[in-house]
C-alpha positions in Angstrom: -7.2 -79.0 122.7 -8.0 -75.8 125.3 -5.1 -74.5 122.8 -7.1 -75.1 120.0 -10.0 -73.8 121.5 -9.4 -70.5 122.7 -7.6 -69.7 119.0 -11.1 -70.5 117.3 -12.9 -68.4 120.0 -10.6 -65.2 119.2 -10.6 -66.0 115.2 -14.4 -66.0 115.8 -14.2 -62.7 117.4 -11.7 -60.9 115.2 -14.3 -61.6 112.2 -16.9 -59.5 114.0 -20.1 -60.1 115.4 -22.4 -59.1 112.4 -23.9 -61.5 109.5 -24.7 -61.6 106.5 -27.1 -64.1 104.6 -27.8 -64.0 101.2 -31.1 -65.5 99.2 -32.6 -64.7 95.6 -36.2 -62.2 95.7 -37.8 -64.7 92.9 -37.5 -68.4 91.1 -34.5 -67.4 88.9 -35.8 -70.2 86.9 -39.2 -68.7 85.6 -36.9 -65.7 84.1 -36.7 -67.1 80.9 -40.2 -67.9 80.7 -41.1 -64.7 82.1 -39.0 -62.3 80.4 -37.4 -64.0 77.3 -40.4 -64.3 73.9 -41.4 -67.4 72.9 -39.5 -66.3 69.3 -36.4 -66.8 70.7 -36.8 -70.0 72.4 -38.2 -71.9 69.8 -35.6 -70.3 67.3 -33.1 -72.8 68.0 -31.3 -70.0 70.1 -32.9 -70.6 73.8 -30.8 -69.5 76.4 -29.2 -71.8 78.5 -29.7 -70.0 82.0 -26.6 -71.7 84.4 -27.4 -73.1 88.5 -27.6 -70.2 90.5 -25.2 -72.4 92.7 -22.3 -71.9 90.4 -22.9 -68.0 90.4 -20.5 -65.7 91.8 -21.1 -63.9 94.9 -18.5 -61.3 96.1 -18.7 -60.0 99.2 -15.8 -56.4 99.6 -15.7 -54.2 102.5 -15.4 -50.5 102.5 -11.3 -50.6 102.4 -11.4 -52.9 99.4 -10.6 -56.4 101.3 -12.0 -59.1 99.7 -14.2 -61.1 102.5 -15.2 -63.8 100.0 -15.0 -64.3 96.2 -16.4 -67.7 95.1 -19.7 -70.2 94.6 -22.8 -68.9 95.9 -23.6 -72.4 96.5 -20.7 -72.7 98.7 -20.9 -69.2 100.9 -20.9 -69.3 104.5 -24.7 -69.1 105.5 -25.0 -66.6 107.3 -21.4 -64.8 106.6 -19.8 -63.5 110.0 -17.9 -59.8 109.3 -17.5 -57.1 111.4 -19.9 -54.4 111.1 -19.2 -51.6 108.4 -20.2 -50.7 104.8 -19.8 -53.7 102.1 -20.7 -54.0 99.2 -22.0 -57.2 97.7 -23.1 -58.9 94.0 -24.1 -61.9 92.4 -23.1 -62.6 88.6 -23.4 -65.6 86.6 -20.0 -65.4 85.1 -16.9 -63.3 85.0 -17.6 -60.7 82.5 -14.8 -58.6 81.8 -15.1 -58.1 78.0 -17.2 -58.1 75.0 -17.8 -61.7 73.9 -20.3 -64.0 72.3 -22.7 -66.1 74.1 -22.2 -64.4 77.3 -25.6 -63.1 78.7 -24.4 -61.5 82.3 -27.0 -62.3 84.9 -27.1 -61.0 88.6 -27.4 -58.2 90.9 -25.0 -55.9 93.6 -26.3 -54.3 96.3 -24.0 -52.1 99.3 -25.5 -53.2 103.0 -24.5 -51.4 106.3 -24.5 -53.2 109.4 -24.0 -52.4 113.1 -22.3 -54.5 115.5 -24.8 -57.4 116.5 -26.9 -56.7 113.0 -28.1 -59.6 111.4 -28.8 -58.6 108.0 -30.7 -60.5 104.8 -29.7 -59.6 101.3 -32.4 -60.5 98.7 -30.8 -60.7 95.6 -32.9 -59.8 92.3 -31.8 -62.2 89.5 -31.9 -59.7 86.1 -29.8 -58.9 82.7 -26.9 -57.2 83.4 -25.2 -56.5 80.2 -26.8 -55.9 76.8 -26.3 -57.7 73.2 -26.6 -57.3 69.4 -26.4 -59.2 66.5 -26.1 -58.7 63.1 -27.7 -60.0 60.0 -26.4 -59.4 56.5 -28.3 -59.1 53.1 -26.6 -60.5 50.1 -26.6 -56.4 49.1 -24.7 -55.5 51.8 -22.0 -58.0 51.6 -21.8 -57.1 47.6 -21.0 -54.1 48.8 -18.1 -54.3 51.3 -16.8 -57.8 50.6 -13.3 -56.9 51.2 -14.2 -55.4 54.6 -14.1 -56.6 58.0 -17.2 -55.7 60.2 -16.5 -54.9 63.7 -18.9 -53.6 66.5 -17.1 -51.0 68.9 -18.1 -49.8 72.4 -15.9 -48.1 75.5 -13.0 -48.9 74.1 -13.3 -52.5 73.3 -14.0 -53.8 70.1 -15.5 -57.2 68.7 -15.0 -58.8 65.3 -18.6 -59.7 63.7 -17.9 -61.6 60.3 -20.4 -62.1 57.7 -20.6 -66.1 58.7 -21.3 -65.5 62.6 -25.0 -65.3 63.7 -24.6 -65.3 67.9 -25.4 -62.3 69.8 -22.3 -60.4 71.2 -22.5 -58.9 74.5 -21.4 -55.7 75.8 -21.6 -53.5 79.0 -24.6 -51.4 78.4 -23.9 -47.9 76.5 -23.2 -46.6 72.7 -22.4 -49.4 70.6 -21.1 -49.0 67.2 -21.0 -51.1 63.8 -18.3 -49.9 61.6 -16.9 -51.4 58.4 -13.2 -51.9 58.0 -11.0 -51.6 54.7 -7.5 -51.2 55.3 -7.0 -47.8 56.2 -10.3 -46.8 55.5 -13.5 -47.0 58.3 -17.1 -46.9 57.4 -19.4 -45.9 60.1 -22.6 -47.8 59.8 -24.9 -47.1 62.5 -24.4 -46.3 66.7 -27.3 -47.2 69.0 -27.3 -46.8 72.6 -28.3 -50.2 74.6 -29.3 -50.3 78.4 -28.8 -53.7 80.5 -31.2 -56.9 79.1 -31.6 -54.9 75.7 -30.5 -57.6 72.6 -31.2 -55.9 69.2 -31.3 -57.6 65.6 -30.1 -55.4 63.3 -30.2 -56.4 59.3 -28.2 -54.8 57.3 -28.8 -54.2 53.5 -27.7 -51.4 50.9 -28.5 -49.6 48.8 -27.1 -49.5 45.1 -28.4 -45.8 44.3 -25.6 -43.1 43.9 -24.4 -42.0 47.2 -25.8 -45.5 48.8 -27.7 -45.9 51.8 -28.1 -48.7 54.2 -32.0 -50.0 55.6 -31.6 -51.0 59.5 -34.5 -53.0 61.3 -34.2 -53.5 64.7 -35.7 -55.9 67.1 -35.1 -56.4 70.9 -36.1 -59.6 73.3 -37.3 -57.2 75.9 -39.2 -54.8 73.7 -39.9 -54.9 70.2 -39.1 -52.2 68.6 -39.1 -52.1 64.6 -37.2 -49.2 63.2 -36.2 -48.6 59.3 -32.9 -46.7 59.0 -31.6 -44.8 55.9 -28.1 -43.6 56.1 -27.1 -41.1 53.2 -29.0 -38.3 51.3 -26.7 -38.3 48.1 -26.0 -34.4 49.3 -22.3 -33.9 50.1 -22.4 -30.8 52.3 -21.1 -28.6 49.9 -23.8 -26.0 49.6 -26.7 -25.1 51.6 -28.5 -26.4 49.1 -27.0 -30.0 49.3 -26.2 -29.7 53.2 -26.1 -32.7 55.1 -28.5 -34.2 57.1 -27.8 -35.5 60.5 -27.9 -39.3 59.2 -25.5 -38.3 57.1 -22.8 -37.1 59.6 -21.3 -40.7 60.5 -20.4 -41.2 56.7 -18.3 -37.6 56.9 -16.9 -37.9 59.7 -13.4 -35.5 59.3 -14.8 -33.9 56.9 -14.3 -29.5 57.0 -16.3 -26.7 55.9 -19.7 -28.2 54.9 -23.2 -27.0 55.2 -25.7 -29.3 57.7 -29.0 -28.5 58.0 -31.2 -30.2 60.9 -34.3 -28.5 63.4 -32.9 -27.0 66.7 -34.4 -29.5 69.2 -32.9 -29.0 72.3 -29.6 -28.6 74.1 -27.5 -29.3 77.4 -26.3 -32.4 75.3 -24.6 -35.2 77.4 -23.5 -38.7 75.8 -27.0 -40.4 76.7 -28.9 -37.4 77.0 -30.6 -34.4 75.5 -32.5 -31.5 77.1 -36.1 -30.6 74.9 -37.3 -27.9 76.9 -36.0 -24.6 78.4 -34.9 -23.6 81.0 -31.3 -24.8 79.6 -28.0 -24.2 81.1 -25.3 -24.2 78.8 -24.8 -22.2 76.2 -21.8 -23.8 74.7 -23.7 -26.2 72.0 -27.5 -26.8 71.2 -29.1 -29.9 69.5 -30.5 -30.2 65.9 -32.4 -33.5 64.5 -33.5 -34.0 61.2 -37.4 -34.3 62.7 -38.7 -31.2 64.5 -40.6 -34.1 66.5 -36.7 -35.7 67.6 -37.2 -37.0 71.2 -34.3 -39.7 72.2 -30.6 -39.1 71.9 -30.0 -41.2 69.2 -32.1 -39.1 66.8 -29.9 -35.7 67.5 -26.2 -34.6 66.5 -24.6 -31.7 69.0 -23.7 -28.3 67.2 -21.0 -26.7 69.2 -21.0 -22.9 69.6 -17.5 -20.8 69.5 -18.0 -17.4 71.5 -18.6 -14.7 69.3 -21.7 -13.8 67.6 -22.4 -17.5 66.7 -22.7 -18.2 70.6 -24.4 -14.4 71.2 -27.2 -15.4 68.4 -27.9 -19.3 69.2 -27.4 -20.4 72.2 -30.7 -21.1 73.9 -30.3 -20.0 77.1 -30.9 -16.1 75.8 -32.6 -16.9 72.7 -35.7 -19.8 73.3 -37.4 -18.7 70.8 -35.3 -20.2 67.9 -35.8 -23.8 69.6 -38.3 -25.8 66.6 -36.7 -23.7 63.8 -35.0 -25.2 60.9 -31.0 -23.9 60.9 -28.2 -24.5 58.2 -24.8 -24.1 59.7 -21.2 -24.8 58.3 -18.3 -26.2 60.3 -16.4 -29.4 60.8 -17.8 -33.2 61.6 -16.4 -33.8 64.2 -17.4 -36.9 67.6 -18.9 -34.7 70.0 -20.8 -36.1 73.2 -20.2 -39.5 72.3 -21.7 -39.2 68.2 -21.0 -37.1 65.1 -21.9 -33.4 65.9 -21.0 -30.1 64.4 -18.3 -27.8 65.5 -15.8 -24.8 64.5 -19.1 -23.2 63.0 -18.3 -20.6 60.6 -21.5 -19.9 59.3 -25.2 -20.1 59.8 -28.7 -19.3 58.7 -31.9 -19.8 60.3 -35.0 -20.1 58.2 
């Protein structure tokens, strides 16, 4: 027994003499009435929010040791470590992948503690992942019956077949619809998605030459209502029938055609565009098809090869030709995360 005692006394001291205890900021329970419309509960589609006992709480330190992975209903209340950096989160579920029906809930947080520190970790208790889904008009399906439909995001992609009417979750970021035909892939439309965001997008088309599909979107959070028109019937091959920037994802690999857009900005990133100067790189500007263009998703990066293309319209030197209307012929091309413009051969501003 004295055995047995003085082991427990130096496991006790070998864990440290910091702690750690854990609670959640708010009712997790009022998030759904707080945050989630009316709409969507009484749509047959409520969401089924799980105990916050059955969450996961992970607790690694600094080195990457796993202190404790499992319940939060079963943690150690208050947790006894040593002190040193760890970092610390709450999820509903393991979510590693995109699925269906797999809303991520939770928070993370990274806590330093001193020897002797006693420290409380409030969790918050919000969205962590994003989610869309897809609706289809009997036009659309007309028109690509013999395709498969697939939404595509950081690498992962997710199956979304004409009889399916769940939201599928992602990580937040760009998510893409595309149709698939064999070897052939139709981009339908991208749309960038931060954590709790869950659009509706309905998907219809057009039977005028050159086609064009109409896009509403909705979200849970925010309503947002948005029509969407993709295809001008021009093909690029003149300034005169240049492409317009919701045109690029239907040519993407195509060469040598004219696109016309307004120079809106510049120092491009994937979720990002710069409106007004000063600017800093001079390697690529960004042209919209409204002067007005103010979010990413609106814009298509023009890449600039040295030379006098780079001399004449890079912004940094010349600010004044941000607003003005430009025609310029390259190569359609991903760039910065959606179709963009590059090898440039030619251009004209108006």
């Amino acid at each position: 027994m004295a055995g047995a005692a003085v082991l427990s006394a130096c496991m006790d001291k070998m864990k440290g003499d910091a702690y750690i205890s854990f609670t959640l900021s708010s009712d997790y329970s009022s998030y759904s009435m707080n945050r989630m419309t009316g709409r969507l509960k009484s749509g047959g589609n409520g969401l089924v929010l799980p105990d916050t006992s059955e969450f996961i709480l992970t607790v690694t330190a600094e080195n990457g040791e796993t202190i404790y992975k499992g319940p939060y209903g079963e943690r150690p209340d208050p947790m006894q470590v040593s002190s040193g950096t760890y970092d610390v989160s709450l999820h509903s579920i393991e979510f590693n992948e995109p699925a269906f029906e797999s809303p991520l809930f939770g928070d993370f947080r990274t806590v330093v503690l001193a020897s002797g520190q006693t420290m409380s970790v409030a969790f918050g208790c919000t969205q962590l992942n994003c989610g869309m889904r897809l609706e289809f008009n009997d036009s659309f399906r007309d028109r690509f019956f013999s395709s498969d439909v697939f939404i595509r995001s950081d690498g992962y992609s997710l199956g979304y077949p004409y009889t399916e009417s769940r939201i599928a979750y992602f990580q937040p970021g760009i998510l893409n619809v595309v149709c698939v035909e064999g070897d052939k892939e139709t981009p339908i439309v991208s749309r960038q998605l931060n954590a709790a965001d869950i659009l509706t997008i309905r998907l219809s088309a057009s039977s005028e030459t050159g086609g064009s599909f109409s896009v509403k979107i909705d979200t849970t959070r925010n309503w947002i209502f948005e029509d969407f028109t993709l295809g001008s019937g021009n093909d690029g091959s003149s300034m005169e029938k240049a492409l317009k920037v919701a045109d690029l994802t239907m040519f993407l690999g195509a060469e040598d055609v004219w696109v016309c857009g307004y120079i809106v900005g510049g120092d491009v990133t994937t979720a990002n565009v710069k409106l007004e100067p000063p600017f800093s790189k001079e390697t690529h500007l960004a042209i919209a098809d409204n002067a007005g263009a103010s979010t990413r998703e609106e814009c298509a990066g023009a890449e600039l090869p040295e030379g006098s293309v780079r001399e004449t319209l890079n912004l940094i030197d010349n600010p004044e030709i941000l607003g003005k209307k430009i025609y310029v012929k390259g190569d359609i091309e991903n760039y910065y995360g959606y179709p963009g413009v590059k090898n440039i051969k030619e251009f004209q501003l108006e």
